[in-house]
C-alpha positions in Angstrom: 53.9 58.5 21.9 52.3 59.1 25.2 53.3 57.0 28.1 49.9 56.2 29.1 48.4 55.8 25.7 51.2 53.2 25.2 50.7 51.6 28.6 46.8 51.3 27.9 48.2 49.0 24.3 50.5 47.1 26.2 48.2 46.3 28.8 45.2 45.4 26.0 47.4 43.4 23.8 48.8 41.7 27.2 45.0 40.9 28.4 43.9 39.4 25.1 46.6 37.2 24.7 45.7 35.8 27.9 42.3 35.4 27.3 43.5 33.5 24.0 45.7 31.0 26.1 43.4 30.6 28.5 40.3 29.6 25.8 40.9 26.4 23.6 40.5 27.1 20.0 38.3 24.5 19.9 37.2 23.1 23.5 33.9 21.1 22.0 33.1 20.1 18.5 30.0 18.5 16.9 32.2 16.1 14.4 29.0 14.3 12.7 26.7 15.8 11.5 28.1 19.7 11.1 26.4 22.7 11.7 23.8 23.3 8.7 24.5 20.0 7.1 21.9 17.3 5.8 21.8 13.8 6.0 19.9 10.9 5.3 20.7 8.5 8.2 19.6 8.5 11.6 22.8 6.8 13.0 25.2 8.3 14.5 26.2 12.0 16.8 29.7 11.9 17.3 31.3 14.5 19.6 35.0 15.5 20.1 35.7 17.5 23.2 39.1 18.7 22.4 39.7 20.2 26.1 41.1 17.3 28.8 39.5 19.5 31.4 36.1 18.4 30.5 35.2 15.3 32.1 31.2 15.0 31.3 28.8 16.4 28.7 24.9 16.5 28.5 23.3 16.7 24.8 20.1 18.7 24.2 18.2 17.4 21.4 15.5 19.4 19.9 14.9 21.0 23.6 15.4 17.8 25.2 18.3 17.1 27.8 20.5 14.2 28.4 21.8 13.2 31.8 25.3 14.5 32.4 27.6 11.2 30.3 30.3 10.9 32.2 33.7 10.3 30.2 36.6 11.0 32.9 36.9 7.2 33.4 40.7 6.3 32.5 39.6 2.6 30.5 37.0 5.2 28.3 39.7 7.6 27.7 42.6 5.2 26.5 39.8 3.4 24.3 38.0 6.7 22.9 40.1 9.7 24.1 38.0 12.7 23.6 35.3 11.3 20.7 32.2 10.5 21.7 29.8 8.5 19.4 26.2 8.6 20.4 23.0 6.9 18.4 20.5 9.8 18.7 16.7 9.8 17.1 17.0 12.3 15.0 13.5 13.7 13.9 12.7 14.1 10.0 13.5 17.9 9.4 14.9 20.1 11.4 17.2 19.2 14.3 18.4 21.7 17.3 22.0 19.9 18.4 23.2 21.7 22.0 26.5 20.0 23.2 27.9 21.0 27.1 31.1 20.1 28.3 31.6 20.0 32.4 33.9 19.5 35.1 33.0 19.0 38.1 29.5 20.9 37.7 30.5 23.9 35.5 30.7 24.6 32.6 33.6 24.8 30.5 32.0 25.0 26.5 28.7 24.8 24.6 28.9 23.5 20.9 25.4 24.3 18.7 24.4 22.6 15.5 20.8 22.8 13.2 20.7 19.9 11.4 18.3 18.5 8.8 17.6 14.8 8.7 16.1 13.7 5.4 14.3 10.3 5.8 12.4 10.8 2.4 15.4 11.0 0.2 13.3 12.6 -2.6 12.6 15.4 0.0 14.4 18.8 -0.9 16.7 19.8 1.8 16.1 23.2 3.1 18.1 26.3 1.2 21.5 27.2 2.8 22.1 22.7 3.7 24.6 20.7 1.9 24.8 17.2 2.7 27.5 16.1 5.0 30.6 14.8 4.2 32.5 12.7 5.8 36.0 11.8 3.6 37.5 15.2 3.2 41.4 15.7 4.9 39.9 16.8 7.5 37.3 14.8 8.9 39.8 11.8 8.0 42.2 13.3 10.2 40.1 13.3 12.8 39.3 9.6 12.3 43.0 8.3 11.9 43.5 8.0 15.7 41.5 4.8 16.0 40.5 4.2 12.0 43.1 2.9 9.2 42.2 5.8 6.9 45.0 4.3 4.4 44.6 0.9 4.1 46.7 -1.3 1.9 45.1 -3.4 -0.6 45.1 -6.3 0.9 42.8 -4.7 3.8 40.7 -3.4 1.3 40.1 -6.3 -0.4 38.6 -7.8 2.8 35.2 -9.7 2.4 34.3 -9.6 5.9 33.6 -6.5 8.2 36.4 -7.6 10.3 38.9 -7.8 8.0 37.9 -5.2 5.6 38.7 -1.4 6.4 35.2 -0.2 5.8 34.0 -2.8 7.7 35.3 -0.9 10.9 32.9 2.0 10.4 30.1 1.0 8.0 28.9 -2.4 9.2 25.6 -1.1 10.5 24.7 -0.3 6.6 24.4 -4.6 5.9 22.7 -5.0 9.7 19.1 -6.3 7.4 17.3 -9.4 6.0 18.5 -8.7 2.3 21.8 -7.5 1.7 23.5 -6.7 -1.9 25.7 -8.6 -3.8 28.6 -6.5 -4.2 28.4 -4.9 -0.2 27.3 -8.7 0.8 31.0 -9.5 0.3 32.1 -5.9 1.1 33.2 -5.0 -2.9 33.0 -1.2 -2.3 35.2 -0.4 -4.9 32.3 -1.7 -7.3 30.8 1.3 -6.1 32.3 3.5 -4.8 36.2 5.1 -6.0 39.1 5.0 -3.5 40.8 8.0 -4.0 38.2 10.6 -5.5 38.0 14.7 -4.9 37.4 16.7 -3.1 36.0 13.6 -1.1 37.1 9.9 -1.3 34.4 7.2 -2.4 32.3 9.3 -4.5 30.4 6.6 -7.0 32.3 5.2 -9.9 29.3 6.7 -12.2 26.1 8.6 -12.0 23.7 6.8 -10.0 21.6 5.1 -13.0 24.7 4.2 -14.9 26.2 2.3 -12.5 23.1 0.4 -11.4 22.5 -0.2 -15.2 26.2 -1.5 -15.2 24.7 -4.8 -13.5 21.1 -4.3 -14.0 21.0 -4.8 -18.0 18.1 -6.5 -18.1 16.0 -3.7 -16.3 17.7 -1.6 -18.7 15.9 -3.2 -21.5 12.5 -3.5 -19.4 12.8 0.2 -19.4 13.1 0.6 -22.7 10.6 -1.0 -23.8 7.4 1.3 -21.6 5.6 4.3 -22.9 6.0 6.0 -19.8 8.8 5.8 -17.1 8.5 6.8 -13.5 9.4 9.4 -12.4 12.2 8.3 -10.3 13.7 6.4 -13.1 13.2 9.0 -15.6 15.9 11.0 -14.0 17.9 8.0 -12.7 17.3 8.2 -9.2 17.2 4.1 -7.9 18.1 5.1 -5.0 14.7 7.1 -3.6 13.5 3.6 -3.5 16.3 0.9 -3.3 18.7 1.1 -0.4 21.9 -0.2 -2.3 23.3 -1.8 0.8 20.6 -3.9 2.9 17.2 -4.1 3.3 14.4 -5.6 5.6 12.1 -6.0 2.3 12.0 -7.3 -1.1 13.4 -5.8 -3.9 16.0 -3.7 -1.2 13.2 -1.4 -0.8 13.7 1.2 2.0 10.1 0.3 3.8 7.4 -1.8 3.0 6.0 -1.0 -0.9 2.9 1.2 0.2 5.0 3.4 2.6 7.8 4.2 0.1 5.0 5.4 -2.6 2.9 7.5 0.2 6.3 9.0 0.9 5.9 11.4 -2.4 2.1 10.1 -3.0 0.5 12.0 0.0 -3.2 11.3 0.8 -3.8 8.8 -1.9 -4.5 6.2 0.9 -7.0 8.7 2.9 -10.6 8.0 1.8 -11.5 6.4 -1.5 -9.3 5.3 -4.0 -10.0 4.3 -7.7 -13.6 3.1 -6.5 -16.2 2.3 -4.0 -17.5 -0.9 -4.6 -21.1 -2.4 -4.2 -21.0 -2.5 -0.6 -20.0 0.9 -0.2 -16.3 0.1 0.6 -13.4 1.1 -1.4 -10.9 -1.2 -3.3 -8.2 -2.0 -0.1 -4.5 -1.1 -0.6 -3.3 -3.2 1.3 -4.1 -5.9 3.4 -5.4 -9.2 1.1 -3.1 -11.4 -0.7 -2.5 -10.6 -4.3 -4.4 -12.5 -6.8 -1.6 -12.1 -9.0 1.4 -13.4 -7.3 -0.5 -15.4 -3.8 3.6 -14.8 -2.3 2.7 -11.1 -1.8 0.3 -9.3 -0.3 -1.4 -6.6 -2.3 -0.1 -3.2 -2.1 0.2 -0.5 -4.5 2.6 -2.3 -7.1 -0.2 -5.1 -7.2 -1.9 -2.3 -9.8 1.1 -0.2 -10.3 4.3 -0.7 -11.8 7.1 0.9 -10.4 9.4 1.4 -12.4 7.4 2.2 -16.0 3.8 1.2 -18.0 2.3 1.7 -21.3 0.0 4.1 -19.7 0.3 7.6 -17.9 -1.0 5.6 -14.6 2.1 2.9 -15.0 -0.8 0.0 -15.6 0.5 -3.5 -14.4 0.4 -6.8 -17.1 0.6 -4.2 -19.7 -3.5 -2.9 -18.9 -4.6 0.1 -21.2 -7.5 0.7 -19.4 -8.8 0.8 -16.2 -11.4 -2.1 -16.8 -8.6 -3.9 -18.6 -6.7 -3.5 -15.1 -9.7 -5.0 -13.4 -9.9 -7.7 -15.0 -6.5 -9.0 -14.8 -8.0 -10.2 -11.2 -11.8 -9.3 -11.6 -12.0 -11.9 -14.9 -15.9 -12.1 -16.1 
């Protein structure tokens, strides 16, 4: 072999190794949520730095820069080490995630991430997205630092968030008015299986078995329409009930009329159903409802939510739209 040609491979395989000692494999890394992942909170962006050189980072959010957040102080690292958990305002859609890592004004790495946050959950995520996952190996290995990712039974059989593992992470989800039964006393197993795969705490069942599990009785309720929602034709509760907590009755995720406009569009621009004498149409919202003066009237005051005897799902069992009428309009 010629000297110089072998000198030239020495010297090349010499250079990139030092290049590859001198780059961390992974200086900066967007933990939650990845790259090209969807999810249907707006909770949390937690960042892992992964090089103790960098002592600050900025966060550019769909073009929108943070102040440099400085992390070098020595109480933050022997708290946090190198995560970072941030509560960003993630826009429904698309999100642009650009993470910087500095020391001492320059910069050491830049981490990118596109994101999709799906607030309507009967939105269809974008193609190429799969939701984001949390209890694989490996994001639980990046959690066991400061997390018990192994608890013993006892710990899991906790029925407060401070002495319950889950607790540690998840008590934002029971932070509303109305909380549920089983998560009220922090019963996850109910729910939700310990040691599943590929990921821990998939759902015992599909969703709509294991609602009906407890929920015979709206099993039955079911049975007995003509025509079932859409929703609960497939066996998706959870479009409309947050199985956790909720700020409204019935565990809704919003007030009734918003979580109906959400795959509804329009319906509440302009007239609706009729225009009455005085040239104004029939509100859809506002009054008190004649049927039940504890509510005010929205569109489950016509509409039933879950099923009817009629294609339009008809409240008080109405075949017709006079006979709706008159349930309140009695002449």
């Amino acid at each position: 072999m010629n000297r110089r040609f072998a000198t030239n491979i020495f010297c090349t395989a010499l250079l990139l190794g030092l290049l590859l000692l001198a780059a961390p494999a992974m200086a900066l890394q967007i933990v939650y949520p990845a790259d090209r992942t969807y999810v249907t909170k707006s909770n949390y962006l937690i960042l892992k730095t992964g090089d103790p050189q960098i002592t600050g980072v900025t966060v550019t959010l769909n073009g929108t820069e943070s102040d440099l957040i400085d992390i070098s102080d020595e109480v933050y690292r022997n708290a946090f080490g190198d995560i970072i958990i941030l509560l960003p305002n993630w826009r429904p859609g698309n999100n642009q995630i650009v993470v910087a890592g500095f020391r001492e004004g320059r910069r050491l790495a830049r981490e990118a991430a596109n994101i999709v946050y799906l607030r309507d959950l009967s939105a269809i995520p974008p193609k190429g997205f799969e939701p984001f996952v949390m209890h694989t190996p490996e994001g639980e290995a990046l959690c066991a630092p400061c997390h018990l990712m192994q608890p013993v039974p006892a710990v899991r059989r906790g029925d407060t968030a401070a002495t319950n593992a889950c607790g540690d992470c998840h008590q934002g989800l029971l932070d509303k008015k109305h909380v549920h039964g089983p998560a009220g006393v922090w019963e996850c197993s109910v729910c939700h299986l310990e040691d599943s795969e590929p990921n821990r705490h998939r759902l015992v069942a599909s969703e709509a078995e294991l609602c009906n599990s407890c929920h015979i009785g709206k099993v039955e309720e079911f049975e007995q329409r003509r025509f079932a929602h859409g929703p609960v034709g497939v066996g998706l509760c959870t479009i409309c009930h947050d199985p956790h907590s909720s700020d409204h009755s019935g565990f809704l995720r919003a007030k009734p009329n918003e979580v109906c406009l959400a795959c509804h569009e329009g319906l509440d621009q302009g007239t609706h159903v009729v225009r009455g004498i005085g040239g104004k149409p029939h509100p859809l919202s506002g009054p008190v409802n004649p049927l039940d003066e504890r509510k005010e009237f929205s569109c489950v005051s016509c509409h039933d939510p879950h099923g009817g005897d009629t294609q339009f799902l008809f409240q008080g069992g109405a075949q017709t739209k006079f006979g709706l009428c008159n349930l309140c309009h009695q002449k």
